[in-house]
C-alpha angles and dihedrals in degrees: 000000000000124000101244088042077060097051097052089042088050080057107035082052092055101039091049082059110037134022101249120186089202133359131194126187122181124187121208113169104310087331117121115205104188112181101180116181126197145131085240094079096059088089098040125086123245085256096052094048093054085049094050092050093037094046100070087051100050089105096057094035082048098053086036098250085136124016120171108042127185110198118191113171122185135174118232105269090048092048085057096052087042093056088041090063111035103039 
């Protein structure tokens, strides 16, 4: 499988599962750079955000499709300041 067939199966994976208002998925290597962003995630821990993004991928992290995965989640008002910021 090619990267960027990765890539749109990482988030085809995640957006079957949440309601995402934007999704980002970088490969570098065998490095997964995940950046999700919803509203849903203003109620959730740090630790239950990462698990609601990672849970949808366990298969392919599982047969090694993918190995090594960053997950940032933000809601909207942080990925704006996010953007703000690092851009």
């Amino acid at each position: 499988m090619e990267v960027g067939e990765i890539e749109e199966l990482v988030k085809k994976l995640i957006t079957d599962t949440l309601e995402l208002d934007e999704i980002h998925v970088v490969f570098d290597g065998s490095q997964c750079r995940i950046n999700a962003i919803s509203d849903l995630f203003d109620d959730l821990s740090r630790v239950k955000r990462q698990q609601a993004v990672l849970k949808p991928l366990a298969d392919i992290i599982k047969d090694g499709t993918i190995h090594a995965v960053t997950v940032k989640t933000f809601n909207k008002a942080q990925w704006q300041r996010d953007k703000l910021f690092n851009s």
